[in-house]
C-alpha positions, 0 to 999 in steps of 0.5 A, spaced: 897 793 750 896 794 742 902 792 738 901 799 734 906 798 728 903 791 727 896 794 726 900 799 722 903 795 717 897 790 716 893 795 715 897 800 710 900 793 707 908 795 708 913 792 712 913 792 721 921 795 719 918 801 715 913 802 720 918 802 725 923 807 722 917 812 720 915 812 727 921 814 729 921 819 724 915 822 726 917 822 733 924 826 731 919 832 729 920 831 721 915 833 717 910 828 711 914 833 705 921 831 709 920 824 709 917 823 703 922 827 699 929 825 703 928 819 708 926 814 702 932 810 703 929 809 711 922 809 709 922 805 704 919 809 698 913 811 702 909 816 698 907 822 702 899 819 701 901 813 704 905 817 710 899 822 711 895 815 712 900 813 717 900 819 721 892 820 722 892 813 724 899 813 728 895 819 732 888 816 732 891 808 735 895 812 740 890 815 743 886 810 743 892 807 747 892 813 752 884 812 753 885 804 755 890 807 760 885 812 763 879 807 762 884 802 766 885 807 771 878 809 772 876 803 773 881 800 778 881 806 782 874 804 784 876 797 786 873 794 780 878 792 775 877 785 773 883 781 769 878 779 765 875 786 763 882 789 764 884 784 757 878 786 753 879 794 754 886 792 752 885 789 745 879 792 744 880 795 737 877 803 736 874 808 741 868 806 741 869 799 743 873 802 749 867 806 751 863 801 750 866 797 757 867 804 760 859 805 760 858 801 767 863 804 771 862 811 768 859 817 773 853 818 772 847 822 773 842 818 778 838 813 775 832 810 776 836 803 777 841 808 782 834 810 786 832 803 786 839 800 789 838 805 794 831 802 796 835 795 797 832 792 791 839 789 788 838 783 790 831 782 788 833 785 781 839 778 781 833 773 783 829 776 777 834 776 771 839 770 774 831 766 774 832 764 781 824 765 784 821 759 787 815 763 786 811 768 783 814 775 783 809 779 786 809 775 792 816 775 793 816 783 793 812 783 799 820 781 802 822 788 800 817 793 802 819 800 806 816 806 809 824 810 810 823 816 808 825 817 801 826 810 800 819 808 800 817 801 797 809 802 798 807 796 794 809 789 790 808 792 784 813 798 785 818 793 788 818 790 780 818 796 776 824 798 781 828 791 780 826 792 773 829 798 772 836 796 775 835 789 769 834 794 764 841 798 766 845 792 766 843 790 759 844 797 756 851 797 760 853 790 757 858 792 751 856 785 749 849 786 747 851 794 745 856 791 740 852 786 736 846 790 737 850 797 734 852 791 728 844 789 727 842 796 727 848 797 722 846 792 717 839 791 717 838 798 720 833 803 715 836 811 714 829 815 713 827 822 712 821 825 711 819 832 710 816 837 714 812 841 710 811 837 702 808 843 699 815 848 700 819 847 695 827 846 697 833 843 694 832 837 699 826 834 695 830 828 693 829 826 700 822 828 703 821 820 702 826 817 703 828 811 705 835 807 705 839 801 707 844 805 712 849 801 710 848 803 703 847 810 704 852 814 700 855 820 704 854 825 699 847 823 702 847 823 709 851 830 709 844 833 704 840 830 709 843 832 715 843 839 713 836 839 711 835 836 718 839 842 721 835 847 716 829 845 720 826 842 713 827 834 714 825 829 720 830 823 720 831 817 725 832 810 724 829 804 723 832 798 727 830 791 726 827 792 732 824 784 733 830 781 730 834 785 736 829 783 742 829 776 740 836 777 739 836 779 747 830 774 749 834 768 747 841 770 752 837 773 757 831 767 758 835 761 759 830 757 764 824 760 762 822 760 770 814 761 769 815 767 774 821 772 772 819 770 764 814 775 763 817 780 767 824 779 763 821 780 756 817 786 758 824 788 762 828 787 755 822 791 751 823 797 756 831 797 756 832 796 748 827 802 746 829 807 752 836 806 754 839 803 748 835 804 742 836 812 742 843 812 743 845 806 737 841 811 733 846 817 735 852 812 735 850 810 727 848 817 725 855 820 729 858 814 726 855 815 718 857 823 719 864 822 720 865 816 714 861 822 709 866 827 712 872 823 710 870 822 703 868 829 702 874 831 705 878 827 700 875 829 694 876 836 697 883 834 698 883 831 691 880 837 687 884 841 691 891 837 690 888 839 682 887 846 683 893 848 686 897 844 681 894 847 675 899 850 671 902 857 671 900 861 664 907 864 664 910 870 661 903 873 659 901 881 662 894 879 664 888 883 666 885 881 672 877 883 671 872 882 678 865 883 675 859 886 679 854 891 677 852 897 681 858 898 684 863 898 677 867 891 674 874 892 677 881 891 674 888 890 675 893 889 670 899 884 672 906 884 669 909 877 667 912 877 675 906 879 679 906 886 680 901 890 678 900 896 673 895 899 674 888 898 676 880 901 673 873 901 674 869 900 669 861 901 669 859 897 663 854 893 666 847 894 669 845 900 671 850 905 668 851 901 662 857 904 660 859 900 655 863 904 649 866 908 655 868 902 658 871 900 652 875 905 650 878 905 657 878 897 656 883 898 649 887 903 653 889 898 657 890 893 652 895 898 648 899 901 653 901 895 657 900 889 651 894 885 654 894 879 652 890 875 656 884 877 660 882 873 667 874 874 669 872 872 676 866 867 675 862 872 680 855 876 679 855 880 673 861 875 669 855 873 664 854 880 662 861 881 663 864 876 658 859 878 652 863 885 653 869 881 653 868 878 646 865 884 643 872 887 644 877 881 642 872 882 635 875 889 635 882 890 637 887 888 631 892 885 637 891 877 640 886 877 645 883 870 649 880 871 656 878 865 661 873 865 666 876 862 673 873 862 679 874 867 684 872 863 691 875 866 696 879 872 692 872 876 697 875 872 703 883 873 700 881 882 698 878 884 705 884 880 710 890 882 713 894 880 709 892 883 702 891 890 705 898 889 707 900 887 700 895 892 698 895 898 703 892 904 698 887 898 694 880 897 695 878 890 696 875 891 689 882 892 687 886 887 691 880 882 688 882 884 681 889 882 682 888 876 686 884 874 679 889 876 675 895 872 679 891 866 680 891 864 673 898 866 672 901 862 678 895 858 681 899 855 687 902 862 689 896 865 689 891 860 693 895 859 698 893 866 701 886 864 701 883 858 707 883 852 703 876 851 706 874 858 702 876 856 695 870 852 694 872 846 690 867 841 695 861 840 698 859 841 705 865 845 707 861 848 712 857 843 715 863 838 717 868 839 722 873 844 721 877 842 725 879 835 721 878 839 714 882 845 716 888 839 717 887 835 711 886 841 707 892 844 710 897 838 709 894 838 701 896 844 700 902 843 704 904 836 699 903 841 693 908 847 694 913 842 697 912 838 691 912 844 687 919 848 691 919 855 691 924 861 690 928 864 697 928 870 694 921 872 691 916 867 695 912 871 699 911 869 707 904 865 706 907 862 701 914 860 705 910 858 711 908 851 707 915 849 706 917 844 711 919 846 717 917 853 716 913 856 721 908 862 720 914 866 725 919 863 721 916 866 714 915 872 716 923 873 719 926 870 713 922 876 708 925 881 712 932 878 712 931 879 705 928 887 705 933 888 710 940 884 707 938 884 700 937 876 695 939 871 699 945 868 695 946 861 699 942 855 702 947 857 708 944 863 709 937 861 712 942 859 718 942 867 720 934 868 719 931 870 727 928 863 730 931 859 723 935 854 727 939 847 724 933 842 725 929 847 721 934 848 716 934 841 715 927 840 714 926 846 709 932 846 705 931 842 699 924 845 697 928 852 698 931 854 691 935 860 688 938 861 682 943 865 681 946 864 689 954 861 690 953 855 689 949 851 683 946 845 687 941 850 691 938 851 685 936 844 684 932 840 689 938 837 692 938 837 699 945 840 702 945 834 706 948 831 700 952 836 697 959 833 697 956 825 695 952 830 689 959 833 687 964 827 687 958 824 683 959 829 678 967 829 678 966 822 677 963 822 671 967 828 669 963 835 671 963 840 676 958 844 679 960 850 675 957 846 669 949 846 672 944 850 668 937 850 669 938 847 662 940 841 666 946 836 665 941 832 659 943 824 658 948 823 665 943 818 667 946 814 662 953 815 663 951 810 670 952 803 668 951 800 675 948 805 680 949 800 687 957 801 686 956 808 685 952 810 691 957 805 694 962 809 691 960 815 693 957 814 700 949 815 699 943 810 698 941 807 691 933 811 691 937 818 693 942 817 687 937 816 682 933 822 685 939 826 685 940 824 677 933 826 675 935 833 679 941 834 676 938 833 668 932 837 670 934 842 675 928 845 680 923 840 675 916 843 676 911 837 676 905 842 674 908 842 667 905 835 665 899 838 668 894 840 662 893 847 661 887 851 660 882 853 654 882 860 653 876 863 649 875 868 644 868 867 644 862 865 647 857 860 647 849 863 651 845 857 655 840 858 649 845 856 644 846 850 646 842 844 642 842 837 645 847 832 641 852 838 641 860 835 641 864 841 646 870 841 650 870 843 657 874 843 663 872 840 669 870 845 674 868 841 681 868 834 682 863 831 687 860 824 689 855 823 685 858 826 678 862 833 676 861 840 674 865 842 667 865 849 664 864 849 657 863 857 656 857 858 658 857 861 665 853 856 668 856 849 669 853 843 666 852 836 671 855 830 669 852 824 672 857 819 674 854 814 670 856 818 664 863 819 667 865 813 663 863 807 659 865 802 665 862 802 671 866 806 677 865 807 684 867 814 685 868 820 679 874 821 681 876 814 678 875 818 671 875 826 672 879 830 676 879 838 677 882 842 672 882 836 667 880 838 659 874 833 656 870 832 650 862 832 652 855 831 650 849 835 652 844 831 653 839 836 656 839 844 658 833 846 663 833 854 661 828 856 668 832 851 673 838 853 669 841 846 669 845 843 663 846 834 663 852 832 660 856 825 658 862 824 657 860 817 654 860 820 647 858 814 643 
């Protein structure tokens, strides 16, 4: 069978020990976050991306292995297994192809070549494709003429067209011919779509002509013609190189030319392509198109994603929380430095009450009595209208006000669900949205984590993929990032608690009522009393779990109690004790280590875990989002009318996508900027540019008022 680790490690470019040594990881029941972070030394450094790409094809080449020996099974149970069939399923490379070689012996519904074996024409088939006939064909039919009933072969011509229809089944079965077609289809194969209707306006007018090289059709592509097929608005199929594929077949099939089988062939050759094999090539290539568009957009997703929750918190700041609407008010929550919220408003100063001044003066209340200095608005309906308020009032308090726009996907998702009417009981959802707003820009990552990853709208396509895969991948992001980021044991929330390594949603909830019914947990150790919490559990979610002001000043670093007492003798080492660990760190102790191979000897750890542990120890509970750019606040606010083209303006990348990225630059609506306006050099994928979040300079370049487009570059000169 497959070597596995081979395949592996040729195709991440690692070595087959490493390979090896994280499978066994894998199989212990480690998680990615664990392995990367603490098992280095056995891994040798892999990153968690790596190691993301190494479990999702560790578990597809394992289900390939399974489906060989189901395949292998199936076949010998019906005592047909060759050696030589058994070696080309073993080493065949992907699921398809093992599909491929099944298809013969697959159980099918009755064919027409089953109803003409039944007639006894088998061997009248093998006489015509093996070209054996001495003479012509409708002469030799006469030789199988029945009259049983049910099985009748009333005429030479029906003898034919029977032994026809068993040749075309043996040349769509053959996986041979299946593969090389699937590749011609593939490489010479047009993708066209065509509109239903050309006088309806759509989003999908790009593609009411189209027509492209499959193997160039970019993904955002096929997943904007497959919804436009699904939406009943575009007719798609493929357009083979259908006589390159027919010659391809003629020329292996018709090898003696025998003037009594060859025509019969050829037409044989017609009628297997076009009927039986043609329509499923063309399913397989679109299935196949579909799941690469689905990958990549699932990994921009991952990406963007990855960006957002990774933004930094705007700390130590009371915030108002706005969720704009019209008829039925704007509501707000005013939220504490810590989360908790204040209080909470509504306030109709938009259309139809158009309550401005009243809204105002509740507006200004809040501000003085809670010492507002930042207000988050929700980009939903109304924030338009809602943001010019905004200014207004910034012009008239004499105390520093900013305000930022975030986007609000998923807080509708995150007020109405059960567990914001836990957190919540006496709030509305216009309530819950408000603070959800508020949060979401002052600890992103604690936030969003209560919302489904797919429901925060930092993709394309989201819904049209499988949910399956996009809800794993986007899972295991978020995952990384709260694992990446650690959490606090004694104020995480359950949502947030159950993203930590080895820590089931069950697991989350047991250790918040430990900490209602025992007070703040003051060690790592603790975790071991929780209900269902037990020592492999422990080991895995440990280290990404801090406490501050516990009994022992390691559980407030993201050293993991496996290496306390290496961690103490390095410090007594170089004269400290654990007593001397502040969140101000231990500045400069990497210095004090000349030769860090003699040490980790010393002490009994690996070098890269020592490393680690020093860099933790100069910057307790480090938070990588610090390095993150911060957001633009305003004060101000520019109308889609205001811009001109040519005008230099700052804005923050909002979304970024296929074919170029969405930036806001203050004016509500979103302005494009095409991939060949991302950079001065040529890049493959926006991404090699931009990320979400990013703070950049662009230039407008166009502004459609009626469409409500803007075209940005950020190629400025």
């Amino acid at each position: 069978m497959t070597d596995i680790a081979k395949i592996l490690a040729d195709e991440l470019g690692i070595k087959t020990t490493q390979v090896e040594a994280t499978i066994k990881l894998i199989d212990e029941g480690n998680t990615i976050p664990f392995i990367s972070r603490y098992r280095k030394e056995v891994t040798g450094s892999l990153n968690d991306e790596i190691l993301r790409q190494f479990d999702e094809r560790l578990r597809y080449l394992r289900n390939l292995e399974e489906k060989k020996e189901q395949v292998i099974s199936a076949i010998e149970e019906q005592g047909k297994l060759t050696e030589e069939l058994k070696k080309e399923i073993e080493s065949a490379m992907t699921l398809v192809a093992v599909d491929d070689l099944y298809r013969p012996f697959r159980p099918k519904r009755r064919t027409r070549a089953m109803i003409a074996i039944e007639k006894g024409l088998e061997n009248f088939a093998v006489d015509i494709y093996e070209e054996k006939l001495q003479r012509p064909a409708i002469e030799e039919g006469e030789k199988y003429l029945s009259n049983k009933e049910g099985l009748e072969v009333e005429s030479s011509q029906d003898a034919i067209a029977g032994a026809m229809d068993i040749i075309a089944e043996k040349i769509s079965d053959d996986a041979a011919f299946r593969n090389k077609i699937r590749d011609m289809s593939y490489k010479q194969g047009i993708l066209m779509s065509n509109a239903k209707d050309e006088g309806l306006e759509s989003v999908y007018e790009n593609y009411y002509n189209f027509a492209e090289s499959v193997s160039k059709t970019a993904g955002y592509k096929i997943l904007a013609i497959n919804r436009g097929e699904d939406e009943k608005i575009l007719t798609v199929k493929l357009d083979p190189p259908t006589d390159d594929i027919i010659r391809y077949l003629e020329k292996i099939i018709i090898k003696k030319h025998n003037p009594h089988t060859e025509q019969i062939l050829k037409d044989t050759i017609d009628d297997a392509y076009k009927r039986l094999i043609a329509p499923s090539i063309e399913r397989d290539i679109r299935s196949s198109l579909t799941e690469s568009a689905e990958d990549e957009a699932i990994k921009v997703f991952g990406k963007n994603l990855t960006q957002l929750l990774m933004q930094p918190p705007v700390s130590g700041r009371v915030v108002l929380g706005w969720d704009p609407a019209f008829r039925t008010g704007c509501k707000l929550a005013v939220v504490d430095e810590t989360g908790k919220v204040l209080d909470t408003k509504v306030i109709y100063p938009t259309a139809p009450q158009n309550k401005v001044a009243e809204s105002k003066k509740v507006l200004k209340e809040l501000i003085k009595k809670y010492n507002i200095s930042l207000i988050s608005l929700g980009n939903g309906t109304a924030s338009r209208e809602s943001e010019a308020i905004i200014v207004e009032l910034i012009k008239e308090v004499d105390t520093k006000l900013e305000y930022i726009i975030v986007n609000e996907a998923g807080a509708s998702v995150y007020s109405a669900s059960k567990l914001a009417t836990e957190e919540f009981p006496n709030f509305d959802v216009g309530q819950r949205s408000a603070a959800s707003i508020a949060r979401r820009l002052e600890d992103p990552l604690a936030e969003l984590v209560k919302i489904d990853p797919k429901s925060i709208g930092v993709g394309q396509y989201q819904h049209d993929m499988n949910q399956k895969k996009l809800s794993e991948a986007l899972s295991a992001v978020v995952e990384d990032c709260v694992n990446k980021v650690g959490v606090d044991l004694n104020t995480a929330s359950a949502p947030l608690l159950e993203y930590i390594s080895g820590i089931s949603k069950a697991v989350a909830k047991n250790i918040v009522i430990y900490r209602e019914e025992n007070g703040s947990f003051k060690s790592r150790k603790e975790l071991l009393k929780v209900s269902k919490l037990g020592p492999k559990a422990f080991e895995q979610c440990a280290g990404f779990l801090r406490i501050n002001d516990g009994k022992e000043p390691l559980d407030m670093t993201s050293v993991h109690p496996e290496s306390y007492d290496a961690t103490k003798k390095l410090l007594e080492s170089l004269g400290y004790s654990t007593g001397d660990i502040t969140l101000a760190g231990l500045s400069g102790i990497s210095k004090k280590i000349s030769d860090f191979k003699k040490v980790s000897e010393n002490i009994g750890i690996g070098e890269i875990t020592l490393k680690d542990i020093v860099k933790e120890l100069e910057k307790p509970g480090r938070d990588p989002r610090d390095e993150m750019q911060k957001p633009i606040l305003r004060t101000d606010v520019l109308e889609m009318e205001d811009l001109k083209e040519g005008m230099i303006l700052k804005g923050t990348v909002r979304n970024v996508i296929d074919f170029g990225a969405f930036v806001d630059i203050g004016v509500h609506q979103d302005g494009l900027v095409h991939i060949s306006k991302l950079s001065k050099k040529f890049i493959k994928h926006p991404l090699e540019a931009v990320s979400v979040g990013d703070i950049v300079e662009v230039r407008v370049d166009s502004v459609d008022l009626k469409k409500k487009r803007i075209a940005l570059s950020m190629v400025l000169d």
